[in-house]
Every structure is written in structure tokens, then in C-alpha cells.
C-alpha positions as CSV (number, residue, x, y, z in Angstrom):
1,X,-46.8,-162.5,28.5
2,X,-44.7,-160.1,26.5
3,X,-42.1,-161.7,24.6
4,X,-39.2,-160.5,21.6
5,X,-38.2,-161.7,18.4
6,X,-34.6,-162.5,18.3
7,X,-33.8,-159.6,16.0
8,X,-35.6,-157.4,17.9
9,X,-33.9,-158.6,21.1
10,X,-30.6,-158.1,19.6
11,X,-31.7,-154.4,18.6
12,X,-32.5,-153.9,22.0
13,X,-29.3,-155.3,23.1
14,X,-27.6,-153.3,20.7
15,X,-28.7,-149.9,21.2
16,X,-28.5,-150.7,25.3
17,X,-25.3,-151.2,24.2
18,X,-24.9,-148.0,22.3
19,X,-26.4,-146.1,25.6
20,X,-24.3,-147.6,28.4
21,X,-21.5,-147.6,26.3
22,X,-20.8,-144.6,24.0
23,X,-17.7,-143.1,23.1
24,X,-14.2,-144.7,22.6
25,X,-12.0,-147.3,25.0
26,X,-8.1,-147.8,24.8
27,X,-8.3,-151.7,25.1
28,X,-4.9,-153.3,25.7
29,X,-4.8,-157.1,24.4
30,X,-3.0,-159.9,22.4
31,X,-3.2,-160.3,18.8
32,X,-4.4,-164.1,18.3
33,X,-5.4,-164.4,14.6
34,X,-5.3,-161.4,11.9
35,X,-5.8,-161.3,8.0
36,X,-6.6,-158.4,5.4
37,X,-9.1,-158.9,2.6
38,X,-9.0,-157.8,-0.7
39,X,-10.8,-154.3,0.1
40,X,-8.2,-153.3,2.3
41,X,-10.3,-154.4,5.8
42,X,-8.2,-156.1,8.5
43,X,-10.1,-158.5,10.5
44,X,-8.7,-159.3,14.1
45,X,-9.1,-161.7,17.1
46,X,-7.4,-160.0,20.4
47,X,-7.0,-162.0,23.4
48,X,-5.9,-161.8,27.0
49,X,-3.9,-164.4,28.8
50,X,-3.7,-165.0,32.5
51,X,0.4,-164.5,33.1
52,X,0.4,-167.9,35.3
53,X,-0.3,-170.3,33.1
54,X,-0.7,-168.5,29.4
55,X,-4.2,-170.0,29.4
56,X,-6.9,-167.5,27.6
57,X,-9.0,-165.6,29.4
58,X,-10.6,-163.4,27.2
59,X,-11.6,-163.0,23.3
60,X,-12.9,-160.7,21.4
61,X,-13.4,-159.9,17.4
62,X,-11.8,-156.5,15.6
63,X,-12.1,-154.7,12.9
64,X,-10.0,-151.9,11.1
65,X,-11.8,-150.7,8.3
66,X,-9.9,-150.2,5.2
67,X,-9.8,-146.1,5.8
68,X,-8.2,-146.3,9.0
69,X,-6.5,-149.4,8.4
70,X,-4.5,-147.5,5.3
71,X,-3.1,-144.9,8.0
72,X,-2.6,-146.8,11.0
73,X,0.0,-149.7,9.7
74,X,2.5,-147.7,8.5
75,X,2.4,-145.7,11.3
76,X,2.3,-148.7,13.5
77,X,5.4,-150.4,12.0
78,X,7.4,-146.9,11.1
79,X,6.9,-146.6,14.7
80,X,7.8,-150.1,16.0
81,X,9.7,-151.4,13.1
82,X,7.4,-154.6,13.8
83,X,4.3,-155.6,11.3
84,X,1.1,-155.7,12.9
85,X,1.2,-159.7,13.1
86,X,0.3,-162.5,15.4
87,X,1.7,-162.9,19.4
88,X,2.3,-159.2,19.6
89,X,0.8,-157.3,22.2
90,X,-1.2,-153.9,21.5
91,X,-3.5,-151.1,22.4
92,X,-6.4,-150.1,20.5
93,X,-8.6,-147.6,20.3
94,X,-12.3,-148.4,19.7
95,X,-15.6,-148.2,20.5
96,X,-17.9,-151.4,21.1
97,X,-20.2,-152.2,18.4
98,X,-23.0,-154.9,18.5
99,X,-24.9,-156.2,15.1
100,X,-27.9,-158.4,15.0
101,X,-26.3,-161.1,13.0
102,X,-22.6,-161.0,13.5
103,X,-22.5,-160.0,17.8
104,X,-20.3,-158.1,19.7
105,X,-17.1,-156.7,18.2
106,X,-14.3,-153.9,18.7
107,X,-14.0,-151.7,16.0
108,X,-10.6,-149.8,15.9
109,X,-9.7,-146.5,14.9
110,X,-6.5,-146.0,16.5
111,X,-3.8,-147.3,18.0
112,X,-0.5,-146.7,20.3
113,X,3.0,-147.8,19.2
114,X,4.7,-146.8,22.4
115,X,3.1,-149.2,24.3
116,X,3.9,-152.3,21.9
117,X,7.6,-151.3,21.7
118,X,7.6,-150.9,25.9
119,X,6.4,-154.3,26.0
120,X,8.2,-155.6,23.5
121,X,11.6,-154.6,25.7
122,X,9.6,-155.5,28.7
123,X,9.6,-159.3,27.0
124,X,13.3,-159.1,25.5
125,X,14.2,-158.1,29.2
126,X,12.0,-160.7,31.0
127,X,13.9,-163.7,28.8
128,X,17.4,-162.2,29.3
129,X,16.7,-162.1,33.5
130,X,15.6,-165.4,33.6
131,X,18.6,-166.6,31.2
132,X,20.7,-165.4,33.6
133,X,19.0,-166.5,36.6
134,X,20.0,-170.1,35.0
135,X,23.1,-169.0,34.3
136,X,23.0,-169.9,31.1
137,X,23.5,-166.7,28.8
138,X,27.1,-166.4,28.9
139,X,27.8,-170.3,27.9
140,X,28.1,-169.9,24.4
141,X,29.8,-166.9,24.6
142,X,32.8,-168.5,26.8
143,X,33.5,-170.9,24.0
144,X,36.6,-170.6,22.5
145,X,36.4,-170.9,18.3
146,X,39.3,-172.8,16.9
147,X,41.6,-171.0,15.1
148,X,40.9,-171.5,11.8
149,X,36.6,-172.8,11.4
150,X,37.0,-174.6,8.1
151,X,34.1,-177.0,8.8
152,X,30.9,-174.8,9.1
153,X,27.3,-176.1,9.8
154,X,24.6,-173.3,8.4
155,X,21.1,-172.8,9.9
156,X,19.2,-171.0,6.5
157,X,16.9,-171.7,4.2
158,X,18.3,-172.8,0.7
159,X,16.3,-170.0,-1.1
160,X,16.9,-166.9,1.2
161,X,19.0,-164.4,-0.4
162,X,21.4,-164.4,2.3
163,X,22.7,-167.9,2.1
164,X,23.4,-167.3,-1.7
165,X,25.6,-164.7,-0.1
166,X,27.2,-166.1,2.2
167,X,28.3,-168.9,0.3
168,X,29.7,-166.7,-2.4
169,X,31.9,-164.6,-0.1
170,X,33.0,-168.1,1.5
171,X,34.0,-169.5,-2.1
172,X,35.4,-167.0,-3.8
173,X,37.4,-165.5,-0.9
174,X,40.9,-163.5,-2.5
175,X,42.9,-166.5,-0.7
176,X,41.5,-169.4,-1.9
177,X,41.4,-170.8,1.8
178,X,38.8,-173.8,1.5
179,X,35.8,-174.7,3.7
180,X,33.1,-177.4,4.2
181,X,30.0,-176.4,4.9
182,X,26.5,-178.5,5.7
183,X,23.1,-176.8,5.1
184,X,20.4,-177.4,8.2
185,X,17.2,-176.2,5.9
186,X,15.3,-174.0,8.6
187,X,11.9,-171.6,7.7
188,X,13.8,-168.2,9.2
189,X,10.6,-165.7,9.8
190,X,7.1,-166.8,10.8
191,X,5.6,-168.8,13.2
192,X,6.7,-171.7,12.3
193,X,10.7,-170.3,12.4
194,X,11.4,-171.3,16.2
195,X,10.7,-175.1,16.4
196,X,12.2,-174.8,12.7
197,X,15.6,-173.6,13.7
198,X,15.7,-175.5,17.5
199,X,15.4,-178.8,15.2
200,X,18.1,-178.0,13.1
201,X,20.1,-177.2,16.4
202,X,18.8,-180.7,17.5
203,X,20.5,-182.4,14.4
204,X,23.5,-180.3,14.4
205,X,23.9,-181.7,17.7
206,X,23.5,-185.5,16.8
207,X,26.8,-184.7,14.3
208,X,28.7,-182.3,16.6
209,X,32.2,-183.9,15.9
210,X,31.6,-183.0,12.0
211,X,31.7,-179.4,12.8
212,X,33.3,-176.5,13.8
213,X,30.7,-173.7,14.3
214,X,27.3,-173.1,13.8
215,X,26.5,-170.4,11.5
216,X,22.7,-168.7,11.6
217,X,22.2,-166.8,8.9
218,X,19.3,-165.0,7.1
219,X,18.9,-162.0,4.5
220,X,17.0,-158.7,5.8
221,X,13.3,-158.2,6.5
222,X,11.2,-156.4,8.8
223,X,11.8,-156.3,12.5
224,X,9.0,-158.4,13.3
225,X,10.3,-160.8,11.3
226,X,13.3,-161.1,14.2
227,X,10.8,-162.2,16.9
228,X,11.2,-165.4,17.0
229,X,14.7,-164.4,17.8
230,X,13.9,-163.0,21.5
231,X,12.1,-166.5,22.6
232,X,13.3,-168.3,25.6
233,X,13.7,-171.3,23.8
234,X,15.5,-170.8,21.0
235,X,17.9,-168.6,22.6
236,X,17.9,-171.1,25.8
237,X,19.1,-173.8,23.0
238,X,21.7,-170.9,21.4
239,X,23.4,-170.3,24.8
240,X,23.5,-173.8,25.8
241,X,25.0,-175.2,22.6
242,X,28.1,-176.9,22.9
243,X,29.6,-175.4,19.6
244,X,30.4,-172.1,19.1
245,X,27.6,-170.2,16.8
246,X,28.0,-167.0,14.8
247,X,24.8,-165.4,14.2
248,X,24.3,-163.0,10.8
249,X,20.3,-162.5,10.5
250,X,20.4,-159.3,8.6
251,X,19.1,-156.4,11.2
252,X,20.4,-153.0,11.4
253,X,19.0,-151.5,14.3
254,X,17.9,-153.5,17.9
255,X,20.3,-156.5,18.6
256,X,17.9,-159.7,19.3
257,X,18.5,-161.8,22.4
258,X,19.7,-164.5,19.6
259,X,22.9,-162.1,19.2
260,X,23.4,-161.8,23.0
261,X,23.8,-165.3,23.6
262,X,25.7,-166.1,20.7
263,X,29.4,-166.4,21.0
264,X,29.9,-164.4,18.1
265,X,27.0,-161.5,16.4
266,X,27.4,-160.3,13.3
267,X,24.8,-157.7,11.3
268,X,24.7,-159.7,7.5
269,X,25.2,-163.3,6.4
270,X,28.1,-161.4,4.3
271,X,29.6,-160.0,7.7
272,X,29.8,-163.8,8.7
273,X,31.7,-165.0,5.8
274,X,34.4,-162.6,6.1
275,X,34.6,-163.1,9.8
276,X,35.7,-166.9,8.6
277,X,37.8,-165.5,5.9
278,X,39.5,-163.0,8.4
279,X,40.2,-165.9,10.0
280,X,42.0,-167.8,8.4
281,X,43.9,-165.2,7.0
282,X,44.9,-163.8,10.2
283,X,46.0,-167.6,11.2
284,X,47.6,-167.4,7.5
285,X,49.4,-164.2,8.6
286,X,50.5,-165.0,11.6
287,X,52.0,-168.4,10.5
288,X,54.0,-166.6,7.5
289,X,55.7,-164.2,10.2
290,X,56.6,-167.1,12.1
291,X,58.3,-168.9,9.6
292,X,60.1,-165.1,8.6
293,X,61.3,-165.2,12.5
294,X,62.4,-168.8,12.6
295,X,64.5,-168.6,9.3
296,X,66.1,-165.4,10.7
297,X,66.8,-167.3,14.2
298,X,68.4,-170.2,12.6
299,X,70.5,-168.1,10.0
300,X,71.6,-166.2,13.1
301,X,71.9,-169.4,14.7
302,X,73.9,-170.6,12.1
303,X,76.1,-167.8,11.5
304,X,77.6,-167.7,15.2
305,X,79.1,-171.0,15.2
306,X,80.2,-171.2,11.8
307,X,84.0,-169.7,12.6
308,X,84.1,-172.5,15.6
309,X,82.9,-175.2,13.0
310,X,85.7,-174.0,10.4
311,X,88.1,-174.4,12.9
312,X,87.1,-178.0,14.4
313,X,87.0,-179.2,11.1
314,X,90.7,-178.3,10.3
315,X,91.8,-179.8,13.4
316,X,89.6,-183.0,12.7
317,X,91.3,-183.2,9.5
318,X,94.5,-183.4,11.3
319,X,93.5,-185.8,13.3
320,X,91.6,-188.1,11.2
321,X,95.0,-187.6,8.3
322,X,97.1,-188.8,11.4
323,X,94.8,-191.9,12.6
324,X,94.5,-193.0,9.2
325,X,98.4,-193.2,9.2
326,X,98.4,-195.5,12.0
327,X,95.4,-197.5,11.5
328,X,96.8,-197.8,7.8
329,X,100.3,-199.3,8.7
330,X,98.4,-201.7,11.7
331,X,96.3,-203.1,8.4
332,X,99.4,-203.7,6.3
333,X,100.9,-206.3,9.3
334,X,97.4,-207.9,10.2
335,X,97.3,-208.8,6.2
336,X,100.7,-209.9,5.9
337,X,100.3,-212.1,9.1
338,X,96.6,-213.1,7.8
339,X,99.1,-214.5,4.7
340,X,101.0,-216.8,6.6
341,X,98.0,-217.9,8.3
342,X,96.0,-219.0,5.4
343,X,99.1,-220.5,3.6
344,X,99.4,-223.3,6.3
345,X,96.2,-223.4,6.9
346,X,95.5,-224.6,2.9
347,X,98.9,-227.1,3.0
348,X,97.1,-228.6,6.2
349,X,94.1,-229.3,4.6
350,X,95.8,-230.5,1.5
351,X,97.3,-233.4,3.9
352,X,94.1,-234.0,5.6
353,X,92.2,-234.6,2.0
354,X,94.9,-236.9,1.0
355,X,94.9,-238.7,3.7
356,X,91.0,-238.9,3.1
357,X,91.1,-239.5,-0.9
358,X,93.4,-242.7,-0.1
359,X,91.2,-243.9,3.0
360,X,88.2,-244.0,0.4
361,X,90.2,-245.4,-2.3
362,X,90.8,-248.6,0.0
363,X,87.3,-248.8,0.9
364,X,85.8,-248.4,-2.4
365,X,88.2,-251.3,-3.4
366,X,87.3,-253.6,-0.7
367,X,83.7,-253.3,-1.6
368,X,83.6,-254.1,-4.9
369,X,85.6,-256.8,-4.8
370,X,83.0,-258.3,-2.0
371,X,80.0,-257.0,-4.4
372,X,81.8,-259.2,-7.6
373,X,81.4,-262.5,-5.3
374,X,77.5,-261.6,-5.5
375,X,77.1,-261.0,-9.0
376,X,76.4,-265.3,-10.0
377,X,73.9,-265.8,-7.4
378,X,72.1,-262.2,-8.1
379,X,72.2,-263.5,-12.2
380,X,70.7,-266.9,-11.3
381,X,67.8,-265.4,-9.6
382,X,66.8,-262.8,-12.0
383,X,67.1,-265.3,-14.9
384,X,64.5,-267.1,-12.6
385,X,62.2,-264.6,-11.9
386,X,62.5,-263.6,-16.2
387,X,61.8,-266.8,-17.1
388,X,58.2,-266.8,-14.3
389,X,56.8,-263.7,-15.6
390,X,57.5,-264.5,-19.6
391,X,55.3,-267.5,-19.1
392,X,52.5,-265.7,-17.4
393,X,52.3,-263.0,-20.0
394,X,52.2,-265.4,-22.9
395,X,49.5,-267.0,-21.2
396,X,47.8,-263.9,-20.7
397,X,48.5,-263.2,-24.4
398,X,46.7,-266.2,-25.5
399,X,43.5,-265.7,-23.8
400,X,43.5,-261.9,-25.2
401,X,43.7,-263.9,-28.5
402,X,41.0,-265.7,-28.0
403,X,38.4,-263.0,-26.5
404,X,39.7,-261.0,-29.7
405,X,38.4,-264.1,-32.3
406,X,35.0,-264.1,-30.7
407,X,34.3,-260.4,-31.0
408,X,35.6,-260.7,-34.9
409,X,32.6,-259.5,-36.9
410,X,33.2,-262.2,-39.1
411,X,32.6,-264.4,-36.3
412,X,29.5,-262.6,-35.1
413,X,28.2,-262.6,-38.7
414,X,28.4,-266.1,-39.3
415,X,25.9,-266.3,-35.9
416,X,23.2,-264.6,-38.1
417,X,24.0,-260.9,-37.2
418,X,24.1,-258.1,-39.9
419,X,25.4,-254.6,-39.7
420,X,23.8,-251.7,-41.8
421,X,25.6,-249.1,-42.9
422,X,24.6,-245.1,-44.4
423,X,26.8,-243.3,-46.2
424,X,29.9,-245.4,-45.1
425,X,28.2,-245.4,-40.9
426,X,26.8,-248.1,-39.1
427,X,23.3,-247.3,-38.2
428,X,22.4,-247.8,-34.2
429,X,18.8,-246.5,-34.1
430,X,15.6,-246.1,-36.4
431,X,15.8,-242.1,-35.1
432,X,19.1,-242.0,-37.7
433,X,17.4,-243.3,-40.8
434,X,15.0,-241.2,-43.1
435,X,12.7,-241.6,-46.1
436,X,14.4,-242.0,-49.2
437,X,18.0,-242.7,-47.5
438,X,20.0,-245.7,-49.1
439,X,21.6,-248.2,-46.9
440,X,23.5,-251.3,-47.2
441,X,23.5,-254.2,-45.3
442,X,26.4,-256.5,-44.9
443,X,25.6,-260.5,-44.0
444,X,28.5,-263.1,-44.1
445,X,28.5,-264.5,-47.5
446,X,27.7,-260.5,-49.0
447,X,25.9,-257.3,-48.9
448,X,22.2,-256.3,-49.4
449,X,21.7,-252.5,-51.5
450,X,18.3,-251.1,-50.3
451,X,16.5,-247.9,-50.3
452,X,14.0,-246.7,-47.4
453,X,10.5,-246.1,-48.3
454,X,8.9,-245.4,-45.2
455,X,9.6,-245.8,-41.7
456,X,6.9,-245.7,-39.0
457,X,8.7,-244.5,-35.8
458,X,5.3,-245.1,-33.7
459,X,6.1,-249.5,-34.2
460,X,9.3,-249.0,-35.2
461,X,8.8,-250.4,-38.7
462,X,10.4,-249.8,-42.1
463,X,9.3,-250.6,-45.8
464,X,11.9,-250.9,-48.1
465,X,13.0,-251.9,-51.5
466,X,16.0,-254.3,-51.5
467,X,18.7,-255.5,-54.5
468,X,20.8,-258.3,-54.2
């Protein structure tokens, strides 16, 4: 039975290969995964996708080799104004290669920029159909910005030269208008730059009473960099947002779908910033001629009546000269009747307190006298009581007396109790005495001098030396 080594099976493969399949093949696919090394070689792996589902259908390994690689990206991206990058769609020149160890592969040599930049506009125009078959692209357009967008929430990344830019301008605008602004960090170019910026959409949204507008801003880079702007998603999100937003993503040539659906495109993050400045000035402008008009209505205003107002004044000087007249000679008979009328009123009410002052007088009179009949019998009875509570306080007096005797230290002395005293203190406790400490001790027929020798607090004993 014949049989092959693997190696020479995969040089038969190979140059069966080489014989059924000679020459070069334009190969139109997806670029999946791509990276250079440091000779200059660009490895690649193109895929196909079936259109119904995006599921892959077919992959394939590529190679550029650093000679042709060195000619065919700028050309590519002078051509395109995209970089050669992942998710765009190409076609290749190449011939198939097979290699005993490493397999089947596509190695490159040229490639066509037309057809990348038809399908490019093929995509852009594919999203902005189905946009507006949801009838959704013009929504954020249709909003109306208020007129002067002081608070301002930015979708940027802190470090990008563009928001540096835009918040100078904003600051340091020849007005001094002011505005708050919010940073939502996003990563602007990449793969990662889509769900980036639709979650900072997603968190402006959470806080959509804080804000005005929605700024999007980035500095410049290549066009590739923009792609991310021509997804559905993102600009689904963009043209569905229920603030206005004001794109500024640094591009000078193709407008991005972004920029379609936005209710306001700008070319620079700079452009943006005066578009807020402009503004408010114009609001600033418009306000200052408004105030112009209104003082030159009301002076006019003014002016036209002021003859008729000269001339109702006089005559309301006449009248008022002649009412005060009147009204002044009514006011001289209402105060000299209001005279007479207080006069009799006060001689009424003289008689009327006499009257009272010798009513009382009688009264007062009758009730002392009857009080003066009282006054023996009230003296009898507190002589009485006097006399009671003398003799129960002297009684009282006498027991204190006696309590007081027995508590006399003399007293308690001659019972056999002593006190000692140091320095001048009685002495309660053996904790208040110490070694060497001279007391005295007082006993009813004298006193005892002693000095303390030791004292043993564990028995509560003392040696000492005593003199009479």
C-alpha cells in the first residue's frame, strides 16, 4: 500500500495547488483582525459574512510583505482617506500560496480603493434609508435649542486636543458670558468609540433636566477614524435624543451620518464654542436694541401727554386751593362745637365723681366703725393662740437641750471615749496616719503626746511611743 509523509503530502498539496491555481485573483472580503510587525510585514485575517444574519462564512489568512506593503497604504488611504483597519471592506489582489507548516494563505500585492470607498457610501447610504424608513433621522434636527445654551453636557475625552479647545474658546469668550459645562469621558476613535459614546448618551439621558445641549466633540484624525460615526446605532441614539446635540468631530471633507442627524453640525470643537458664544451674544444684541426701542417708546410716550399733564395739574391746583378753603372753614366749626362738647362733658363727670367720692366716704365710715366692735374679741383670741404655741416651743427647746448635753464630748469622754488628733485634725481611719507622724490623744481628765512607729495596715495595728 503506498502511503505519504505529511510533509510530502503537503508538497504535493502545494504544488497541485500551484498548478490548478496559477496566476493572480481580485478577492473581495472583510478585514477581521490586522497588525504590522516590526519589519514592516502586515499580517491579515479577511472574512466574508452572510448579509442575513452577519454570521461568518468564510476566513482566510493574508499577507502584505513589507515591499508592497510600503506602497500600497498610502495609496490606499490617500485614495480613501480611511486607514487600512478592522470592519472595512476591501479587494485584494493575490495569488494563493500553500506552505508545509503554516497552510493555505492569500498573499497580496495589490489592492483597489474604489471599491472600498463605493462600499463605504454604499453603507453610509444603507443606514441613512433605514433611518428614515423609521422615521427617525430628522428628530433631532426638529428640536428647537433655547436661546441662550448656558448649561452644556460634552461627549470627549479629557485628553483629546479638541476639548482643551473647546473649553478655552468657551471661557475666555470677548463677553464674558458664563457657561456650565459637564464632561461624559468617551474613547472617540477605535473600536471601542461606539458603545463608548452611546453610554455617555445613556447617562446624559439619566440627568437630562441638568442640561441644555449635548455637545460631541473631538480634535482631527484620519477619516477612518470617523467610522464609528456612520453606525446605526450610534446615530439611531443621536437622532432620537431628546436634547438638542451639536456635533464638532474635526473632519474637513465627507460629512458622517453623525452630522446628518444632529440638530446642529459643526466642522471643529472650536466651531462649536463660538456657535454658543454667537449665541448668546446675538440673544445679548438683540436684548440691548430692545431696551434702545422701549426707552425711545416711553420717552415718546411721555413726551405727548406732558402739555395735557401741565395743564390738569394747574387746574387741580385750583381746585384742591379751593376745597381746602372749604374743608378748612368746615374744621374750624366742628372744633369749636367739639369745645363745647367736651366742656360739659368734663363738669358732668365732675358731678358724677362727687357724688361717688361722698357715697364711698359713708361706706368706708360705716365699716370701720362695725370693724372697731371686733377688735376685743379678735385680741382675746390671738393672745390665746400666743400663749399655746410659746409653751410648745419652750418645750421643744428643752428637749433640744437635752439631746445637745448627751452629744457634749465631755459627756461622751467621761463614757471612756477618746478623740486623736494630727496636726490640730481628728483622725477617722488608720489610712490617715503614717510612720513617724505625732498625734495626741485627748481623754477626760487630759491628753496623751505620742509618736507613731509603725503601723501595720494588713491587722490594723499601730506601735507607738506615748508621754504623759
Amino acid at each position: 500500500m503506498e502511503s505519504y509523509s505529511l510533509l510530502e503530502l503537503n508538497q504535493y498539496i502545494r504544488q497541485q495547488l500551484k498548478d490548478v491555481l496559477p496566476g493572480l485573483y481580485w478577492v473581495v472580503a472583510e478585514i477581521n483582525e490586522i497588525h504590522v510587525n516590526s519589519a514592516g510585514h502586515c499580517f491579515m485575517e479577511l472574512i466574508e459574512k452572510a448579509p442575513q444574519n452577519e454570521q461568518i462564512t468564510a476566513k482566510i489568512r493574508a499577507t502584505i510583505w513589507a515591499y508592497h506593503f510600503r506602497m500600497l497604504r498610502p495609496y490606499f488611504e490617500t485614495m480613501t482617506g480611511q486607514r487600512l483597519a478592522t470592519g472595512l471592506k476591501v479587494m485584494l489582489q493575490a495569488s494563493i500560496e500553500f506552505h508545509e507548516l503554516y497552510g493555505i494563505s492569500l498573499q497580496i500585492t495589490d489592492i483597489n480603493p474604489a471599491f472600498t470607498v463605493g462600499d463605504l457610501a454604499m453603507q453610509k447610504q444603507i443606514v441613512i434609508q433605514k433611518l428614515t424608513d423609521e422615521g427617525v433621522i430628522d428628530m433631532n434636527r426638529e428640536l428647537e435649542i433655547t436661546l441662550v445654551p448656558q448649561r452644556i453636557a460634552i461627549i470627549s475625552s479629557e485628553t483629546a486636543a479638541g476639548y482643551g479647545d473647546f473649553i478655552d474658546q468657551l471661557h475666555h469668550n470677548p463677553n464674558g458670558y458664563a457657561f456650565n459645562h459637564k464632561l461624559f469621558q468617551a474613547t472617540m476613535q477605535g473600536n471601542e468609540a461606539e458603545p463608548s459614546i452611546i453610554r455617555a448618551l445613556e447617562q446624559i439621558f439619566e440627568r437630562e433636566d441638568e442640561f441644555d445641549v449635548v455637545a460631541i466633540i473631538r480634535g482631527g484624525g484620519s477619516q477612518s477614524d470617523l467610522n464609528c460615526f456612520n453606525s446605526y446605532q450610534l446615530t439611531c441614539c443621536i437622532a432620537q435624543f431628546p436634547l438638542p446635540i451639536i456635533t464638532g468631530i474635526g473632519h474637513d471633507r465627507d460629512e458622517t451620518i453623525a452630522d446628518r442627524v444632529a440638530c446642529v453640525s459643526l466642522k471643529t470643537p472650536t466651531a462649536v464654542a463660538e456657535f454658543l458664544v454667537n449665541r448668546a451674544a446675538s440673544f445679548d444684541s438683540e436684548l440691548q436694541d430692545l431696551a434702545d426701542r422701549l426707552f425711545d417708546a416711553v420717552g415718546l410716550s411721555i413726551r405727548i401727554p406732558s402739555e395735557r399733564l401741565q395743564r390738569l395739574s394747574h387746574r387741580l391746583q385750583t381746585i384742591m386751593h379751593s376745597h381746602i378753603h372749604i374743608q378748612d372753614k368746615d374744621l374750624q366749626a366742628i372744633t369749636l362745637r367739639l369745645k363745647h362738647a367736651v366742656s360739659a362733658l368734663l363738669l358732668q363727670k365732675q358731678t358724677e365723681n362727687n357724688r361717688m367720692n361722698m357715697a364711698l366716704q359713708t361706706a368706708a365710715n360705716k365699716t370701720i366703725r362695725s370693724q372697731h366692735l371686733y377688735l376685743p374679741e379678735l385680741e382675746k383670741k390671738i393672745n390665746k393662740s400666743s400663749r399655746i404655741l410659746l409653751t410648745g416651743e419652750q418645750k421643744q427647746i428643752h428637749w433640744l437641750e437635752g439631746k445637745l448635753q448627751l452629744l457634749d464630748p465631755s459627756n461622751l469622754l467621761k463614757r471612756g471615749y477618746s478623740i486623736t488628733l494630727v496636726d490640730g485634725k481628728a483622725i477617722r481611719s488608720i489610712k490617715n496616719l503614717r510612720n513617724g507622724a505625732r498625734i495626741k490623744t485627748i481623754l477626760f481628765d487630759g491628753e496623751v503626746d505620742s509618736s507613731i512607729e509603725e503601723i501595720n495596715p494588713g491587722n490594723h495595728n499601730i506601735s507607738s511611743s506615748a508621754k504623759l
